[in-house]
MDAnalysis code that builds the backbone (N, CA, C; Angstrom):
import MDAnalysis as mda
import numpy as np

u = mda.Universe.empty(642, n_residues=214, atom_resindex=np.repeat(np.arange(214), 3), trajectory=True)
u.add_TopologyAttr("name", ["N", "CA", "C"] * 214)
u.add_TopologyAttr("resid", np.arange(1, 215))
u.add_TopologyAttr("resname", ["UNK", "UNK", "UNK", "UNK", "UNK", "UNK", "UNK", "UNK", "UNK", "UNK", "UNK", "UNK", "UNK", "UNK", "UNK", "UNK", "UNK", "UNK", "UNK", "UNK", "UNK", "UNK", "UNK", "UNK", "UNK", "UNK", "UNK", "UNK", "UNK", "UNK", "UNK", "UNK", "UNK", "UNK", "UNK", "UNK", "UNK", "UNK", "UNK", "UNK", "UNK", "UNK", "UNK", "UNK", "UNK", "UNK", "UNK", "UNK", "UNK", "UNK", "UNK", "UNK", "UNK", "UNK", "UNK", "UNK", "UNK", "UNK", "UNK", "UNK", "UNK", "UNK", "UNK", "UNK", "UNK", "UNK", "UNK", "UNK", "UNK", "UNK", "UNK", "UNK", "UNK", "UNK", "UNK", "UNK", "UNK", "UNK", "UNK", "UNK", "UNK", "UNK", "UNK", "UNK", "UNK", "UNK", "UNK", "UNK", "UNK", "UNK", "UNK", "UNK", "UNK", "UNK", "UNK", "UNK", "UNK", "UNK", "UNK", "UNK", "UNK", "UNK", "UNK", "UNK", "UNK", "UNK", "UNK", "UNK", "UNK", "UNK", "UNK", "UNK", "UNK", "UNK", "UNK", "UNK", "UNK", "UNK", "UNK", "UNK", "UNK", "UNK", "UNK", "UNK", "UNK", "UNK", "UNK", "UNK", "UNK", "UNK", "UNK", "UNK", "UNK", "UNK", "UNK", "UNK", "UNK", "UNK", "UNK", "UNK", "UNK", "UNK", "UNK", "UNK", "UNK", "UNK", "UNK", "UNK", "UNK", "UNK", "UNK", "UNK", "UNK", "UNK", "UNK", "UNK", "UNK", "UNK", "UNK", "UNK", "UNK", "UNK", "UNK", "UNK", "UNK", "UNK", "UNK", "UNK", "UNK", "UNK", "UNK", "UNK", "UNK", "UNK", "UNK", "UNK", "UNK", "UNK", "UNK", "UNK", "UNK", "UNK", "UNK", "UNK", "UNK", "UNK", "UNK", "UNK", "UNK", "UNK", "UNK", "UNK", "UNK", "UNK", "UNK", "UNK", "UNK", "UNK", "UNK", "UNK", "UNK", "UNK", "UNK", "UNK", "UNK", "UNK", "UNK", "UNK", "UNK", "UNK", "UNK", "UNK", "UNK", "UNK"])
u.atoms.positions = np.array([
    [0.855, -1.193, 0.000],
    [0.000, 0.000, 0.000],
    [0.891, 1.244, 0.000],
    [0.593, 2.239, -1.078],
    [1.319, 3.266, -1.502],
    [1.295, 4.398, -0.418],
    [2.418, 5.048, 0.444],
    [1.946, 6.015, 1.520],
    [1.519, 7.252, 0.912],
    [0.508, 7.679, 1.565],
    [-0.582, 8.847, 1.025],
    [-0.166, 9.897, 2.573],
    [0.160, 11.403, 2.431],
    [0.252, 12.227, 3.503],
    [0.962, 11.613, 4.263],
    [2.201, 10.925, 4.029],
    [2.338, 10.336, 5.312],
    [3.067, 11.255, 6.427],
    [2.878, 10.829, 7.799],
    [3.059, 11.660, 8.980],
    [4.708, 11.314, 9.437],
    [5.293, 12.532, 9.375],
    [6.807, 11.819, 9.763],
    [6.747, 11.455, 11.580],
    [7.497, 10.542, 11.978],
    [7.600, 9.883, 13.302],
    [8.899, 9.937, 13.622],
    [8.595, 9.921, 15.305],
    [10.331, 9.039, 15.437],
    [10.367, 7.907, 15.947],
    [11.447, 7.496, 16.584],
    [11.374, 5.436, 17.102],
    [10.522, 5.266, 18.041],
    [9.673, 6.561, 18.762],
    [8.570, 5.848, 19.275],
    [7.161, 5.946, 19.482],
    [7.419, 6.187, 17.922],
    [6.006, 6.756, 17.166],
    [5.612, 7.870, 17.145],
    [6.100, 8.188, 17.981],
    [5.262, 10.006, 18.153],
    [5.802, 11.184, 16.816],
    [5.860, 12.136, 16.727],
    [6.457, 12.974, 15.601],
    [7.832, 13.868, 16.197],
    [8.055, 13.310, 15.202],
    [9.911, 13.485, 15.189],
    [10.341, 15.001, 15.246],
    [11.082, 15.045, 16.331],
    [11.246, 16.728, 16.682],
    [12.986, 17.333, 16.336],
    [13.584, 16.418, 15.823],
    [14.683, 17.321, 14.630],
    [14.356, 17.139, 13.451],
    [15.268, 17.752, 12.935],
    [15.480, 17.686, 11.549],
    [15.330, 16.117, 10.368],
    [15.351, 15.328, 11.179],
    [15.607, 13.799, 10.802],
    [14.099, 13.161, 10.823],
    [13.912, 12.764, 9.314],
    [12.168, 12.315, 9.563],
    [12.662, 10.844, 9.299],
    [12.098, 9.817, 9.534],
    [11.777, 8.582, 8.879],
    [10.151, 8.140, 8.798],
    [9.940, 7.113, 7.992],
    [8.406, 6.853, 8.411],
    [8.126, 5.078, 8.547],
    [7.054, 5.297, 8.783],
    [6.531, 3.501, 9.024],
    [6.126, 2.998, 8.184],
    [5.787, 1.465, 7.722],
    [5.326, 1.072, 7.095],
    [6.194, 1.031, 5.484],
    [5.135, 1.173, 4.902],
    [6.180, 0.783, 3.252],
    [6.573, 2.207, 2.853],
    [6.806, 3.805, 3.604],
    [7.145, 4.773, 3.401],
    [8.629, 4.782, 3.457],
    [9.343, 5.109, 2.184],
    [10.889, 5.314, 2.284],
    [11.499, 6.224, 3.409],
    [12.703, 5.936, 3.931],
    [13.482, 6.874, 4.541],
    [13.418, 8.008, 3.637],
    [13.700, 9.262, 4.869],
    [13.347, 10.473, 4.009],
    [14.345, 11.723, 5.264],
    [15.485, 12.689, 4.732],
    [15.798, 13.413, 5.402],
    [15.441, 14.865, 4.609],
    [14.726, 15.243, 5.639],
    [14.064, 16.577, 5.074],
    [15.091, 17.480, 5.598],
    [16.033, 17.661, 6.105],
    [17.230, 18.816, 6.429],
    [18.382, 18.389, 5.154],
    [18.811, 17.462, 4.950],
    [19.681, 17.096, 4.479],
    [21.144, 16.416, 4.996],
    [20.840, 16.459, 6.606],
    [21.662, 16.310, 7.096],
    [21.729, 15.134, 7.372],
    [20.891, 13.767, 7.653],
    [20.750, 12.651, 8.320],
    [19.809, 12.110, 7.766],
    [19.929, 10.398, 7.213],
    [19.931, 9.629, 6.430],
    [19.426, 8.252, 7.341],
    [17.863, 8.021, 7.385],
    [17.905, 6.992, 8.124],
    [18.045, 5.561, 7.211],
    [19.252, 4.863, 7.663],
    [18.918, 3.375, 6.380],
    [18.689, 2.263, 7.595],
    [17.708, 1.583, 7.429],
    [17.039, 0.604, 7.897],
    [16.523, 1.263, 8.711],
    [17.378, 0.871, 10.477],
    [16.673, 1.385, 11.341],
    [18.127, 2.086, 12.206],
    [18.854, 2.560, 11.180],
    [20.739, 3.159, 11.747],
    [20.015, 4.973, 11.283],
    [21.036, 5.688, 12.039],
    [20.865, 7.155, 11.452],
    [22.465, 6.872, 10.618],
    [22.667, 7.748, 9.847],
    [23.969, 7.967, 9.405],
    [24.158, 9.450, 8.789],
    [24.794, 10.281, 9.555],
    [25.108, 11.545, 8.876],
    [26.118, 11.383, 7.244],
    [24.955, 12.397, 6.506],
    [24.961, 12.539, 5.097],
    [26.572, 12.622, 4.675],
    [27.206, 13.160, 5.067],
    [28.972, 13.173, 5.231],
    [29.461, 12.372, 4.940],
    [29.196, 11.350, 6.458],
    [29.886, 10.050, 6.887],
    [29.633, 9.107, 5.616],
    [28.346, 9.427, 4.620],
    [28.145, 8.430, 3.878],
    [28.526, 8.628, 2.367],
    [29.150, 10.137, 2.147],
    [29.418, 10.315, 1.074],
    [31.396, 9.955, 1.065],
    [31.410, 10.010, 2.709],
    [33.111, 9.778, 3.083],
    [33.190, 7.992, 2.574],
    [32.131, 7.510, 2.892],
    [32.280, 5.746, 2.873],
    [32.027, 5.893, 1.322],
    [31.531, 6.176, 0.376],
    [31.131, 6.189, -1.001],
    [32.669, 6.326, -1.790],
    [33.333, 7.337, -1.010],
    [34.540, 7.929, -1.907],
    [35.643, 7.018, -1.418],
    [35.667, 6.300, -0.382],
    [36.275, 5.592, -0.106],
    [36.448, 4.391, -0.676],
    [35.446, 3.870, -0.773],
    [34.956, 2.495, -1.727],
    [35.240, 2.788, -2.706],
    [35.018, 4.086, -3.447],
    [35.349, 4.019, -5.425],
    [37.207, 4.231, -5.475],
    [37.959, 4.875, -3.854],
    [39.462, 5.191, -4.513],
    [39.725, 3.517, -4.179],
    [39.134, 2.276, -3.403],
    [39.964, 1.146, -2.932],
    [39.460, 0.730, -4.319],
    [38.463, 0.564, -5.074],
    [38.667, -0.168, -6.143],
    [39.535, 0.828, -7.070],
    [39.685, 1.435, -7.636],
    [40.094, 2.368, -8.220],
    [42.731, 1.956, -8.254],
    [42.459, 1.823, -6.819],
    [43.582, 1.647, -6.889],
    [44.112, 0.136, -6.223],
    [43.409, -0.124, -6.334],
    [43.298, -2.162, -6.183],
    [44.633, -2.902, -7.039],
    [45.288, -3.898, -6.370],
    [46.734, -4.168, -6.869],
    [46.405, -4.406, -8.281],
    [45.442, -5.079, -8.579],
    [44.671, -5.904, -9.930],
    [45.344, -4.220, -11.072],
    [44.576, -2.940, -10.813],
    [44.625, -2.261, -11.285],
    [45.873, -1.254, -11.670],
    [46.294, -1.124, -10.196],
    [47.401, -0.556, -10.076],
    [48.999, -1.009, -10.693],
    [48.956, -2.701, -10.419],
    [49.593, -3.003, -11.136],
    [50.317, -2.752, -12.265],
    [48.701, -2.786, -13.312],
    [49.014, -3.261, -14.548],
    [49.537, -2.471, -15.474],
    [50.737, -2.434, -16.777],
    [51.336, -1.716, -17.498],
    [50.687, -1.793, -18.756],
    [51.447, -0.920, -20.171],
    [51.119, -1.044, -21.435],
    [51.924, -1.153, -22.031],
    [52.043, -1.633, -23.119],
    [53.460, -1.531, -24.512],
    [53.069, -0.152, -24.681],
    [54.335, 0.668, -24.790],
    [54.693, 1.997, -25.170],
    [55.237, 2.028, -26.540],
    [54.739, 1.543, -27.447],
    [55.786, 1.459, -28.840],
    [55.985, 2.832, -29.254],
    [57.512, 2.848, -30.192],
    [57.993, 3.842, -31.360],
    [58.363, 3.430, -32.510],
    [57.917, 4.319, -33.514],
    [58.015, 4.076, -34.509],
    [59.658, 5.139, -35.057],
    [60.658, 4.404, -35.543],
    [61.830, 5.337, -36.002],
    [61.886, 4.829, -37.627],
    [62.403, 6.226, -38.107],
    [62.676, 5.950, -39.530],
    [64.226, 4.750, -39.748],
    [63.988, 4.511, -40.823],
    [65.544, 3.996, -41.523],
    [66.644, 4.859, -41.565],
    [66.338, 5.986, -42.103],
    [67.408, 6.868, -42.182],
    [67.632, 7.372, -41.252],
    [67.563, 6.826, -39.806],
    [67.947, 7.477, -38.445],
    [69.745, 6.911, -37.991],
    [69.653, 5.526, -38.899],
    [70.459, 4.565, -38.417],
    [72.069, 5.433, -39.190],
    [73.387, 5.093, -38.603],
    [74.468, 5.600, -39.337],
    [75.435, 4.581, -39.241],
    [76.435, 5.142, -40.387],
    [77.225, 3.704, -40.238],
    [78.373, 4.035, -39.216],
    [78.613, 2.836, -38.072],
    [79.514, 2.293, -37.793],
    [80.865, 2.989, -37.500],
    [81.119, 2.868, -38.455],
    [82.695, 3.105, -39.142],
    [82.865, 4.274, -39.849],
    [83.804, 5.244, -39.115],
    [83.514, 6.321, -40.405],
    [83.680, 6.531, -41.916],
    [84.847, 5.213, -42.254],
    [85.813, 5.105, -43.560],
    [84.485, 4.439, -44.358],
    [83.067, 3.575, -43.392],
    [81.902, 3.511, -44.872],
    [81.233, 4.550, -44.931],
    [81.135, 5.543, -44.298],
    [79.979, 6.397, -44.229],
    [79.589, 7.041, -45.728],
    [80.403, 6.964, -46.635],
    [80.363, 7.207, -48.375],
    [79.449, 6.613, -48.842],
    [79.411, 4.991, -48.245],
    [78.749, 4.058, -49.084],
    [77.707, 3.823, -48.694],
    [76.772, 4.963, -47.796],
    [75.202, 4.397, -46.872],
    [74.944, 5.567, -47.456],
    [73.513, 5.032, -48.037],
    [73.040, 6.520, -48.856],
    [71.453, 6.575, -48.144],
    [71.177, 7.446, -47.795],
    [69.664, 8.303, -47.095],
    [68.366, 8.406, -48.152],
    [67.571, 8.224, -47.983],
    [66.602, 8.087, -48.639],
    [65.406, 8.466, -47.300],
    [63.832, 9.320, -47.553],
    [63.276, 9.300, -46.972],
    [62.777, 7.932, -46.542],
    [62.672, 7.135, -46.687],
    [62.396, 6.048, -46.613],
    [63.533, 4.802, -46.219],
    [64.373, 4.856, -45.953],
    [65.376, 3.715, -46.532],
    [67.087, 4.135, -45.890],
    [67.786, 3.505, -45.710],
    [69.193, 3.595, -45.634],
    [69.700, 2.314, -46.804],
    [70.345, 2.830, -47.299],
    [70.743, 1.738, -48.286],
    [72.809, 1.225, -48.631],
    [73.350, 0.306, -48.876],
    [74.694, -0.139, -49.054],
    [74.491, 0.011, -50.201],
    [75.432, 1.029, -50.730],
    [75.402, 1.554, -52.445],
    [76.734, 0.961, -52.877],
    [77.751, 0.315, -52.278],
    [78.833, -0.448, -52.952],
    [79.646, -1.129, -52.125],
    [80.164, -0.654, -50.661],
    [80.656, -1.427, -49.767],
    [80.843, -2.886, -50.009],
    [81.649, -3.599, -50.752],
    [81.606, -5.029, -50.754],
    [82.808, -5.766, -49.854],
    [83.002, -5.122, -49.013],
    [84.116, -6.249, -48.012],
    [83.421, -7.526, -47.527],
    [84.150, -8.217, -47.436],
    [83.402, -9.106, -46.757],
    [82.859, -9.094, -45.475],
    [83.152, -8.107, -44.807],
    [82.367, -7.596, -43.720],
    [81.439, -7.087, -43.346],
    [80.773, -6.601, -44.824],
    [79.827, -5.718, -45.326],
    [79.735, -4.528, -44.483],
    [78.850, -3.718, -44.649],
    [78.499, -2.079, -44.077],
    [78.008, -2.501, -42.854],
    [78.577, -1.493, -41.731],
    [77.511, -2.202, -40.498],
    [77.272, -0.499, -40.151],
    [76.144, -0.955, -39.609],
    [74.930, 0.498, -39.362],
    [74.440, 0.253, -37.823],
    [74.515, 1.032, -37.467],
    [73.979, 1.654, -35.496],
    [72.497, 2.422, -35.719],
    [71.467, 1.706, -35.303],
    [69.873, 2.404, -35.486],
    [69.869, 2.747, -34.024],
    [70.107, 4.290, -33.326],
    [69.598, 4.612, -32.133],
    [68.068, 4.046, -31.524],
    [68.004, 4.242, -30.645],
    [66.262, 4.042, -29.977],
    [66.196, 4.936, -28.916],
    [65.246, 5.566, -29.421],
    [64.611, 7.081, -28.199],
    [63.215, 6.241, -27.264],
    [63.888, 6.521, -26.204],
    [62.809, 6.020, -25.449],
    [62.345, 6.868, -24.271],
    [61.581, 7.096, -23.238],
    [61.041, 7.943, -22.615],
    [60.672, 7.500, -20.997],
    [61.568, 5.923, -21.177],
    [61.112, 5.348, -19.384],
    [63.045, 5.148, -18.693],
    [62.725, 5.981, -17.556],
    [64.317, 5.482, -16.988],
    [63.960, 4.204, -16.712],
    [63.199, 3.427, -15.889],
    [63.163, 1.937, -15.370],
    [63.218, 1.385, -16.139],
    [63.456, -0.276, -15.508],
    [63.873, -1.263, -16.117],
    [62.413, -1.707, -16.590],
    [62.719, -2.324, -17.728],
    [61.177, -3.381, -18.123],
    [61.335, -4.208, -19.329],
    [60.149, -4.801, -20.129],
    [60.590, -5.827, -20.501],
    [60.299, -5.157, -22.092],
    [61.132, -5.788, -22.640],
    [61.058, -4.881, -24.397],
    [60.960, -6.006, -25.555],
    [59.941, -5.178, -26.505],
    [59.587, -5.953, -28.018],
    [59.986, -4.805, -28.889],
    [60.986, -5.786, -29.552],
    [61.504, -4.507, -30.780],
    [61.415, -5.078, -32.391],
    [61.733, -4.700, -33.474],
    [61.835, -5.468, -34.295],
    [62.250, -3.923, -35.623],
    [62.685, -4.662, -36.900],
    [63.009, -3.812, -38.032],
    [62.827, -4.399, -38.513],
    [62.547, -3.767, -39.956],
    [62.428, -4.101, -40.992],
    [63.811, -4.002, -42.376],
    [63.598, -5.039, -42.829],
    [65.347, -4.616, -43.342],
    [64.797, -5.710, -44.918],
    [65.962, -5.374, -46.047],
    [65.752, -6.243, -46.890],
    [66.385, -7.769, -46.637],
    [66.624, -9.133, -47.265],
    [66.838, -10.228, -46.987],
    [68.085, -10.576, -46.311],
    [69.172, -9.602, -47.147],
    [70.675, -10.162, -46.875],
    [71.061, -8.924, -45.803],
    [70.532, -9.211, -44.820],
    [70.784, -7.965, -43.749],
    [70.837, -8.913, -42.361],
    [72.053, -8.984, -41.211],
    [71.759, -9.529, -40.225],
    [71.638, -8.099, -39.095],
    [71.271, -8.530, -38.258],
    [71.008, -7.492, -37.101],
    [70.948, -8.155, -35.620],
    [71.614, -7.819, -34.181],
    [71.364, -7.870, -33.291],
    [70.839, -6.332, -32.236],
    [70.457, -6.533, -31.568],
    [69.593, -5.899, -30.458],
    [70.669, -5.587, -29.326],
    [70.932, -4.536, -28.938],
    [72.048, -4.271, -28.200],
    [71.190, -3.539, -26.306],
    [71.190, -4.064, -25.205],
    [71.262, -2.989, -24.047],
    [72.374, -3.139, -23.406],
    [72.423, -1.559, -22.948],
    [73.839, -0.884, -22.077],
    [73.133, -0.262, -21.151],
    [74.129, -0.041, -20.579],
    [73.586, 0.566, -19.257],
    [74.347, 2.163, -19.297],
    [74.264, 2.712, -18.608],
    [74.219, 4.514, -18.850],
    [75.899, 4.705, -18.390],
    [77.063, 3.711, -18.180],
    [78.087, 3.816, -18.321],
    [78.639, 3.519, -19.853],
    [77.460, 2.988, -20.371],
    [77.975, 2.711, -21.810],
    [78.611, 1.183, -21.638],
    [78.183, 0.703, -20.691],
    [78.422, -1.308, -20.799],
    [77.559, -1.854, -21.118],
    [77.416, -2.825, -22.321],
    [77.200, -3.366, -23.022],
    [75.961, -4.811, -21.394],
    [74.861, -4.555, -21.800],
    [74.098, -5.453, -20.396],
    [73.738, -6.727, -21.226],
    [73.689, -6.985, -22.553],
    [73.396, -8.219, -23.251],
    [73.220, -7.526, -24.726],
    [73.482, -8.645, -25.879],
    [73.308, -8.858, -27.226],
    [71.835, -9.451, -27.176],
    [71.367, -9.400, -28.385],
    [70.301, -10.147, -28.917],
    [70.072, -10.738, -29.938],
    [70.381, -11.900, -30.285],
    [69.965, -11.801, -31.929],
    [68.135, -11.710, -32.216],
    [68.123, -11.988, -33.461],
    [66.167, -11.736, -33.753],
    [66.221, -12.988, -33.854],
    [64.815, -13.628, -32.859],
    [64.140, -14.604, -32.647],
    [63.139, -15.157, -33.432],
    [62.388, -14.050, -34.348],
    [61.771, -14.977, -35.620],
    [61.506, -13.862, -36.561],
    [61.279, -14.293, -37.956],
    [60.977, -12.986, -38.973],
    [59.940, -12.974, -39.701],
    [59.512, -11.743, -40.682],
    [57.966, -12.285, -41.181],
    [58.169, -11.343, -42.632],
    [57.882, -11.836, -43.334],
    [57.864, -11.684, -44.753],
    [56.831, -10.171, -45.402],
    [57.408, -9.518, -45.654],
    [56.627, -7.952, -45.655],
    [55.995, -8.099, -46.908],
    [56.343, -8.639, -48.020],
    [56.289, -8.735, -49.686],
    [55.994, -10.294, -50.014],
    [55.052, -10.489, -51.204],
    [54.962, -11.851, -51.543],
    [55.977, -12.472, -51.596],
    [57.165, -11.112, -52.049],
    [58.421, -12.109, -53.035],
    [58.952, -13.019, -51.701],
    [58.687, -12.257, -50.754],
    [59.718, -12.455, -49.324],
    [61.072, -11.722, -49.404],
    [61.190, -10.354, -50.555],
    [62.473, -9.814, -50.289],
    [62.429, -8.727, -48.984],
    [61.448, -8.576, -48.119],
    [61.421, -7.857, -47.191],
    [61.224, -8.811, -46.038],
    [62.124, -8.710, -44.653],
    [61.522, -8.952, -43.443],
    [61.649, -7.944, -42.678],
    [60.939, -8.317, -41.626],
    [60.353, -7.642, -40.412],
    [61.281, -9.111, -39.400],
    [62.282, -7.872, -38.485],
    [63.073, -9.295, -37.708],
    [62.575, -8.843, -36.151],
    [61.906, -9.700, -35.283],
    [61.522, -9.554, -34.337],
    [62.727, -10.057, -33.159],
    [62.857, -9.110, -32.100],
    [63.530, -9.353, -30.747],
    [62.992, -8.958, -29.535],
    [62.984, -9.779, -28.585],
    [62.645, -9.745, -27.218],
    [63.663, -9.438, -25.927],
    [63.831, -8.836, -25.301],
    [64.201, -8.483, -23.986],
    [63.780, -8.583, -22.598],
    [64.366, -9.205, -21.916],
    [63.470, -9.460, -20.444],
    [64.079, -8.336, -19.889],
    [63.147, -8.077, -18.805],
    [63.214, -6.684, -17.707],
    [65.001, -6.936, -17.161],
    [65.002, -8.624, -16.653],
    [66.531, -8.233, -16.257],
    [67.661, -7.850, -16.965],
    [67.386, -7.755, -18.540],
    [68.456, -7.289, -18.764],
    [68.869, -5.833, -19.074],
    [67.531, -5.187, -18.606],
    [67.647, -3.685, -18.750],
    [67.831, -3.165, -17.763],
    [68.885, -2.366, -17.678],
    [69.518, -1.139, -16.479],
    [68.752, 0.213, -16.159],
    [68.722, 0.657, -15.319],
    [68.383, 1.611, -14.846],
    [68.630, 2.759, -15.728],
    [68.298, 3.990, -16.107],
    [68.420, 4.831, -16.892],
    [69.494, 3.892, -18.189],
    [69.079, 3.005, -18.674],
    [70.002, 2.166, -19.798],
    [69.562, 3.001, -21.251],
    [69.887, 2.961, -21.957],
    [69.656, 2.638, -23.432],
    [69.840, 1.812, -24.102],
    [69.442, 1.961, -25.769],
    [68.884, 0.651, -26.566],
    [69.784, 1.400, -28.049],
    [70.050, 0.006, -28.771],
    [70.209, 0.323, -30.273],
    [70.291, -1.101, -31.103],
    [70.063, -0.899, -32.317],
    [69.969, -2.002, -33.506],
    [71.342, -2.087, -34.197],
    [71.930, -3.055, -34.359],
    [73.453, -2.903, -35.433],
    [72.834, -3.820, -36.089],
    [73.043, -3.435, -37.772],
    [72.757, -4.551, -38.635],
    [74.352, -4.076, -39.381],
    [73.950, -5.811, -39.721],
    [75.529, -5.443, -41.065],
    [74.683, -5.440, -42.616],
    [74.899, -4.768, -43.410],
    [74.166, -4.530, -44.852],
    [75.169, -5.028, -46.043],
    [74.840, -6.028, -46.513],
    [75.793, -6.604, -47.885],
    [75.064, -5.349, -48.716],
    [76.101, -5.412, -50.075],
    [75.797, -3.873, -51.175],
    [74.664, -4.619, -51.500],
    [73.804, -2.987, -51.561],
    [72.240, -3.053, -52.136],
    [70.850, -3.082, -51.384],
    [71.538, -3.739, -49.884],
    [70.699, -3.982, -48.733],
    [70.259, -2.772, -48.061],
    [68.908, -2.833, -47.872],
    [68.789, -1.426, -46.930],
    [67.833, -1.951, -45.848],
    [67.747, -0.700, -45.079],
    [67.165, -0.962, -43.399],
    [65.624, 0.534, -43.871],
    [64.637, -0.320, -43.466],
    [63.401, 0.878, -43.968],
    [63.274, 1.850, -42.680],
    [62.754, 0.270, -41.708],
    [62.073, 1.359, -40.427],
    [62.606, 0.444, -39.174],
    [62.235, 1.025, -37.862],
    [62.404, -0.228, -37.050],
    [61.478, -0.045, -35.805],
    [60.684, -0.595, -34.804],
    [60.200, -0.279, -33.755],
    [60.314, -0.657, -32.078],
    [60.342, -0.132, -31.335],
    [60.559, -0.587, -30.036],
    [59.518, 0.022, -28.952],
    [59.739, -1.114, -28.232],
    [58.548, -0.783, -27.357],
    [58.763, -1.403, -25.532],
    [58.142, -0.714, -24.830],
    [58.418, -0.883, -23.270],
    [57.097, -1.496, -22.684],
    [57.057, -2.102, -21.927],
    [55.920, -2.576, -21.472],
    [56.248, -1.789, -19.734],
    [56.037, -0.406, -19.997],
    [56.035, 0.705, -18.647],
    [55.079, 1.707, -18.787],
    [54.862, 2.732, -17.891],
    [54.171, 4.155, -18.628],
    [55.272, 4.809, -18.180],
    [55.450, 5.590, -19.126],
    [56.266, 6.405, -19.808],
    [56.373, 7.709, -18.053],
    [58.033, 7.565, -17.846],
    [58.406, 8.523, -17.200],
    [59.046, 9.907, -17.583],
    [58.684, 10.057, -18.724],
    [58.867, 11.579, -19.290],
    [57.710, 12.455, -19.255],
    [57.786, 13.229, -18.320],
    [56.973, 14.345, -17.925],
    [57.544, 15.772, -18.539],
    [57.894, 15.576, -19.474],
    [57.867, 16.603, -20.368],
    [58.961, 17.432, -19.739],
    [60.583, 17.093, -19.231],
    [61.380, 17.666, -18.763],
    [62.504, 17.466, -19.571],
])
């Protein structure tokens, strides 16, 4: 039965002489000041319950589940970022918007090229990198640590065919968190037989990014 006029009370029936109404029967709690909130048969000041509300949304909010969890930060760098090596080839690596290319270098050592990596997290974490290069191109994955020591090599762990012909791969490498140093950096060395070029390459952190714009 729907309450019609209903008469506000207090707990012992009579009519309620603060600010704080509740009623009987199937009539909802009701605070006509705004100040006090009867739920069931508890008072609870309006405060106390907006303090327990905000409380409950920051514990889920920052819950280990949540707080935890990271993202891949990838970058994308051009080809023509990479330089050679050695200064006596630097003649024979030619720039292209697109491309670094071995225009004659034929030692048997072929051209070897240094691809920097700009990254934006001092901490350590765990990294997916990979380039793209034409067929006769090898490449390892280099971290150092901010003395400039060498913390591990990498070679690429599997590759994927960019072009039907298959004259393009994409060479993928992985890094675990331990082998990255504290404020460390990253770079790509490929060696390029003549004709071979390096397009693009990408790397990525599984952190959020500690560059605050300083």
């Amino acid at each position: 039965m729907a309450c019609e006029n209903p008469k506000p009370t207090d707990d012992d029936g009579g009519l309620a002489p603060g600010p704080a109404l509740s009623y009987r029967g199937e009539c909802p709690s009701y605070a006509r000041s705004g100040e006090t909130m009867i739920i069931g048969n508890k008072r609870m000041k309006l405060h106390q319950l907006y303090l327990s509300i905000a409380a409950l949304a920051l514990a889920v909010l920052t819950s280990p589940s949540q707080a935890a969890e990271a993202y891949w930060d990838y970058k994308t760098h051009p080809g023509n970022a990479c330089f050679a090596q050695f200064g006596y080839q630097s003649d024979f690596l030619d720039r292209a918007p697109n491309y670094v290319v071995n225009v004659g270098f034929d030692q048997r050592e072929g051209l070897r090229i240094v691809c920097p990596i700009v990254r934006d997290n001092a901490e350590p974490s765990q990294l997916d990198a990979s380039i793209t290069t034409t067929r006769g191109v090898s490449c390892s994955f280099f971290s150092m640590d901010r003395a400039g020591n060498t913390v591990g090599e990498f070679p690429e762990y599997a590759t994927d065919n960019m072009d039907p012909g298959g004259s393009i791969l994409k060479r993928y490498f992985s890094v675990p968190k331990s082998e990255v140093a504290w404020n460390g950096y990253f770079a790509i060395r490929c060696t390029l037989q003549p004709l071979e070029a390096v397009y693009s390459y990408m790397s990525g952190e599984l952190a959020e990014t500690t560059d605050w714009g300083t």
